[in-house]
Backbone as a printed PyTorch tensor [residue, N CA C, xyz], in Angstrom:
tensor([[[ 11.8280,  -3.1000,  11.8460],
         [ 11.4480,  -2.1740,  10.8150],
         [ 10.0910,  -1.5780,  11.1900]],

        [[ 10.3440,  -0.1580,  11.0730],
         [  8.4860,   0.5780,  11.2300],
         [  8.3310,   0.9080,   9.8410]],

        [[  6.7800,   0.8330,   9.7860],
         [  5.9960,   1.2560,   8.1510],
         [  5.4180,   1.9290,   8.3180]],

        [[  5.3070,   3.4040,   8.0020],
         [  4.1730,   4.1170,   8.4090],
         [  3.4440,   4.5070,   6.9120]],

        [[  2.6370,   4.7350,   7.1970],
         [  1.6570,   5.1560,   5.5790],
         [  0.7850,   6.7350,   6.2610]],

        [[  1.1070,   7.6650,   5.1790],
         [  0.6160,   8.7870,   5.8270],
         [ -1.1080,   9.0640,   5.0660]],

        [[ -1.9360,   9.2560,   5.3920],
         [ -3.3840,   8.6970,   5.0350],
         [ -3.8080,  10.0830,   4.4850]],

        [[ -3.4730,  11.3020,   4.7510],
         [ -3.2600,  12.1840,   4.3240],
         [ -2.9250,  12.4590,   3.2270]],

        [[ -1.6130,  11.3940,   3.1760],
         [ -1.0560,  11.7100,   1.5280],
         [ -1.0350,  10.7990,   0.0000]],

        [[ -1.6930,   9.6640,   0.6720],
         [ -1.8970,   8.5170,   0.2280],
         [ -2.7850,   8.9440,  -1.0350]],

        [[ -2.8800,   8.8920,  -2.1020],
         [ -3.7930,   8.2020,  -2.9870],
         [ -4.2120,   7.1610,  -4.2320]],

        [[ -3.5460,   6.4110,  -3.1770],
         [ -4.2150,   4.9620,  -3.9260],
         [ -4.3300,   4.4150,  -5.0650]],

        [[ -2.6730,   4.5800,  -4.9350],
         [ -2.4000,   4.1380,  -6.7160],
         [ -1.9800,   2.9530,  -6.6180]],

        [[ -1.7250,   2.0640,  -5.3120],
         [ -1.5900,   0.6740,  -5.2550],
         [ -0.0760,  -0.1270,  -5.6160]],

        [[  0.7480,   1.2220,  -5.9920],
         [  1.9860,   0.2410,  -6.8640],
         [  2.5620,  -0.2100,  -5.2300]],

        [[  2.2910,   0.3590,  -3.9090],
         [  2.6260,  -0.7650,  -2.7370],
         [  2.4000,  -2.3710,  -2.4120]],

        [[  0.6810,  -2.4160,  -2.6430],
         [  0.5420,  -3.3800,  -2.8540],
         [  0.5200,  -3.9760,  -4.3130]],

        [[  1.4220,  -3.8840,  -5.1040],
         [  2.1370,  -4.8710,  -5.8530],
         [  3.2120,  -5.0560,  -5.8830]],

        [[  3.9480,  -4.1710,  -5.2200],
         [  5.4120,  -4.0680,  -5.4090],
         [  5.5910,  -5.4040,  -3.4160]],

        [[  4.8300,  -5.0720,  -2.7490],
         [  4.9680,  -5.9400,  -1.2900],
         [  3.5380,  -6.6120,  -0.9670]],

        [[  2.7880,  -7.6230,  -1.8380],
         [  1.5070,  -7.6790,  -1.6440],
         [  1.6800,  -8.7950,  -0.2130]],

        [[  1.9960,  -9.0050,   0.4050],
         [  2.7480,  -9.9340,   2.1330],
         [  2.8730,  -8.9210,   2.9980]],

        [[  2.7270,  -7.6240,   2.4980],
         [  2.8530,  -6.2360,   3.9040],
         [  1.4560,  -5.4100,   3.1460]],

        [[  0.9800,  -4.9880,   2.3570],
         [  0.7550,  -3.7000,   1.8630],
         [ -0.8670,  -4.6430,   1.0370]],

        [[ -1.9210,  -3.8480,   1.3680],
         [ -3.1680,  -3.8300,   1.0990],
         [ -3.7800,  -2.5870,   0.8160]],

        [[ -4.8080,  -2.9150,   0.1740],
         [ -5.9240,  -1.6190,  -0.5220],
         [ -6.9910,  -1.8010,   0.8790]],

        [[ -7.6410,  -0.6430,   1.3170],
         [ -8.8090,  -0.5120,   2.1520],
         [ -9.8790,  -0.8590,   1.3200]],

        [[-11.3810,  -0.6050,   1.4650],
         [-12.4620,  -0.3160,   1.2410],
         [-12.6460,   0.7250,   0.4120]],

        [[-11.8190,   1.8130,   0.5290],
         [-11.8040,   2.9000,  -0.0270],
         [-10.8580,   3.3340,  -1.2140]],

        [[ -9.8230,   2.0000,  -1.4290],
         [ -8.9360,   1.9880,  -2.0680],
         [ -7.2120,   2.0940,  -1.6160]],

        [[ -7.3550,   2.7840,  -0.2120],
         [ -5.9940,   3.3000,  -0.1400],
         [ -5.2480,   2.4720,   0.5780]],

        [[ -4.1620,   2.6250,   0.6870],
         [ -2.8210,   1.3970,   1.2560],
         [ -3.3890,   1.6180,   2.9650]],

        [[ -3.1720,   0.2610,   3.0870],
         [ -3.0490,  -0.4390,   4.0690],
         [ -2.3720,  -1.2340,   4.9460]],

        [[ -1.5130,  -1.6300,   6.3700],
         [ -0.8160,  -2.9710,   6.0480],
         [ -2.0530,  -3.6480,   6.4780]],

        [[ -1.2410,  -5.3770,   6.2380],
         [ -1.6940,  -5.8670,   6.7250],
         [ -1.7340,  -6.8060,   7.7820]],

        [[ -2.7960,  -6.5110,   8.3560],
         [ -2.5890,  -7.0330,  10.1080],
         [ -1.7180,  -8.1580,  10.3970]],

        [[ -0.3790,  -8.2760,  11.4900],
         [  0.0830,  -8.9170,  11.3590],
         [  1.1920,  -8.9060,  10.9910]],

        [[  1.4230,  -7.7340,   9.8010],
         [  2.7510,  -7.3960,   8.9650],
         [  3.3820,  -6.2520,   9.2870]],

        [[  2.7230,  -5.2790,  10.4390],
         [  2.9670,  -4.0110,  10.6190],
         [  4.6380,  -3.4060,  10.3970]],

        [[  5.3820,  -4.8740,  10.7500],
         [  6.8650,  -4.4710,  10.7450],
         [  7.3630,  -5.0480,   9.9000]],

        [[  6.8980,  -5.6430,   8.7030],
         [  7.3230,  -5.5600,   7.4950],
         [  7.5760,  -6.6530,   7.0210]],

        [[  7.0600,  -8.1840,   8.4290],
         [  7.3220,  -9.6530,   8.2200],
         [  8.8390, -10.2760,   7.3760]],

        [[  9.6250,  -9.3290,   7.6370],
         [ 11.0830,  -9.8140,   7.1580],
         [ 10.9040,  -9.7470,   4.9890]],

        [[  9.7890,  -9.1490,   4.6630],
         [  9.6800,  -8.8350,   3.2850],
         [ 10.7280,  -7.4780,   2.6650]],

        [[ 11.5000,  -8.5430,   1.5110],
         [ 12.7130,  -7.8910,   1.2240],
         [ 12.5250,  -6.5650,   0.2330]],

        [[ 10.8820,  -6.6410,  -0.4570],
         [ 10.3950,  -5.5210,  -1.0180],
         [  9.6900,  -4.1430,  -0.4240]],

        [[  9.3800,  -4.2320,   0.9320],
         [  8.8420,  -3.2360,   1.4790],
         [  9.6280,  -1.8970,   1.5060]],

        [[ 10.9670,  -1.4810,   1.2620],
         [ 11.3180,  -0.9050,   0.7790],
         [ 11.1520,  -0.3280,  -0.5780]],

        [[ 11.2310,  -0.9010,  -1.5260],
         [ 11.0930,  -0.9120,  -2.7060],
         [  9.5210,  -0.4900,  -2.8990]],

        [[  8.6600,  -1.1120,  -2.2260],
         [  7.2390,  -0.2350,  -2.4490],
         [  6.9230,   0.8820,  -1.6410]],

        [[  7.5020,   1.1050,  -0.7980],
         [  7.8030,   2.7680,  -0.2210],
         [  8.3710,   3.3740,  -1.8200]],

        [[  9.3330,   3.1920,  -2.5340],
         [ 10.2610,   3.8950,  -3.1030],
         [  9.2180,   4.0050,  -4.2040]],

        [[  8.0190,   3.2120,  -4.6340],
         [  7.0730,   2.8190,  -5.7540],
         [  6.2890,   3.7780,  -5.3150]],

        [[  5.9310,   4.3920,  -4.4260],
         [  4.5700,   5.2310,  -3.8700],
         [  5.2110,   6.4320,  -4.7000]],

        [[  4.0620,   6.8300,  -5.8840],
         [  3.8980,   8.0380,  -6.6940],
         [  3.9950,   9.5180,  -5.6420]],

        [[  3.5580,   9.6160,  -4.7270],
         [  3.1510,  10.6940,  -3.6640],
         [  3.9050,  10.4470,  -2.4650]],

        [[  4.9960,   9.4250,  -1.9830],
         [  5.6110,   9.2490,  -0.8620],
         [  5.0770,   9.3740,   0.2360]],

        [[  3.7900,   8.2890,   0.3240],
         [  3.0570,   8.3610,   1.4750],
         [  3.7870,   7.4840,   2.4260]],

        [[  4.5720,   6.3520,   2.2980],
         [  5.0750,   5.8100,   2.7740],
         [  6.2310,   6.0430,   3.4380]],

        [[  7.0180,   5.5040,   4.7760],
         [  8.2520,   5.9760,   5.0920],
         [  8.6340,   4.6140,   5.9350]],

        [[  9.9440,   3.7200,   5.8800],
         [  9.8590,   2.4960,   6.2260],
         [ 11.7170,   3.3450,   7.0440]],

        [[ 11.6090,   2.9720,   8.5750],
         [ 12.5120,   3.3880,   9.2930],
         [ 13.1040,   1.6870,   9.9890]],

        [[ 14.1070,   1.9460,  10.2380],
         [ 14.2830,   0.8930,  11.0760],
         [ 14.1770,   1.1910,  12.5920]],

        [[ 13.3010,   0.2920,  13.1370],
         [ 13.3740,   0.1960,  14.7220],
         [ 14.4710,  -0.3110,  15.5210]],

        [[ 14.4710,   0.8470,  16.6280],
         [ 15.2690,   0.6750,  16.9130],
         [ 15.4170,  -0.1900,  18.4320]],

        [[ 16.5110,  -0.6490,  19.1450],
         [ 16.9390,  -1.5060,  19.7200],
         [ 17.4510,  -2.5590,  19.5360]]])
């Protein structure tokens, strides 16, 4: 699984990290983050579901392929 978070479009309304708080963090600045370690989504069955939670669809969760 890839997670991408577009930083651009992001603003940091956080329902990621509550909806996947094991993938998905707030920065310094507030805005989503992963977290290190989790980049591919650590087998978390909500990281979908907090893509689908992002107010602004900063998020986009693809499956990798091979």
């Amino acid at each position: 699984m890839h997670i991408d978070i577009d930083k651009d479009v992001c603003i940091g309304a956080g329902q990621c990290a509550l909806a996947a708080p094991g993938v998905f963090t707030q920065d310094d600045d507030g805005y989503s983050t992963l977290i290190p370690g989790r980049e591919d989504g650590a087998g978390d069955p909500m990281v979908r579901e907090a893509a689908r939670a992002c107010p602004v669809s900063a998020i986009t969760v693809t499956e990798a392929a091979g």
